[in-house]
Steps between C-alpha positions, in 0.01 A plus 500: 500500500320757259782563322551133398192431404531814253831359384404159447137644332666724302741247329269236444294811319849541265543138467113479350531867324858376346334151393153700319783769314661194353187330384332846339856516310464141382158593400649766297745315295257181449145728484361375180281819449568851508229536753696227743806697477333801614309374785830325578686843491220650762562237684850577529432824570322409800675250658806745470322755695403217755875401530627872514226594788644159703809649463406838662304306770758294570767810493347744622595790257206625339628636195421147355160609522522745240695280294196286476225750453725641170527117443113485516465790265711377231360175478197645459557716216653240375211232510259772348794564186522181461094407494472808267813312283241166511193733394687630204612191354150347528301776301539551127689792334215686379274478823573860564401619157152367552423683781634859330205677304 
């Protein structure tokens, strides 16, 4: 009885997961801004990590796990790259200089 409940749990978790990774890669294509593409990337990142850690729930092997933590660090060295990316295109050329004596 447990065990289908898991099953049917689990898929409707990769049926929801699947639907949210093909709207944040809509939202990629069509972001109009930089910053929409980004967000849209994180989001990406996350629901990947969401569908990989239904996976290993719903087979049992736990090396998924780790999958998704390395998953989890590279998306987030990849938001802060790319909000660094954002910063640098916002400020002027010579906004260092000023602050060198």
């Amino acid at each position: 009885m447990s065990a289908t409940v898991l099953s049917i749990a689990t898929m409707i978790a990769l049926v929801i997961l699947a639907l949210a990774l093909l709207l944040s890669v809509v939202r990629v294509i069509i972001g109009p801004s930089l910053s929409d593409r980004v967000l849209a990337l994180d989001l990406l990142t996350v629901s990947a990590m969401g569908f990989v850690g239904a996976i290993a729930i719903r087979t049992g092997l736990t090396l998924y796990l780790d999958i998704a933590i390395a998953l989890a660090l590279l998306g987030f060295l990849a938001t802060v790259g790319f909000a660094r990316y954002i910063l640098s295109r916002q400020l002027p050329r010579d906004a260092g200089a000023e602050n060198q004596p």
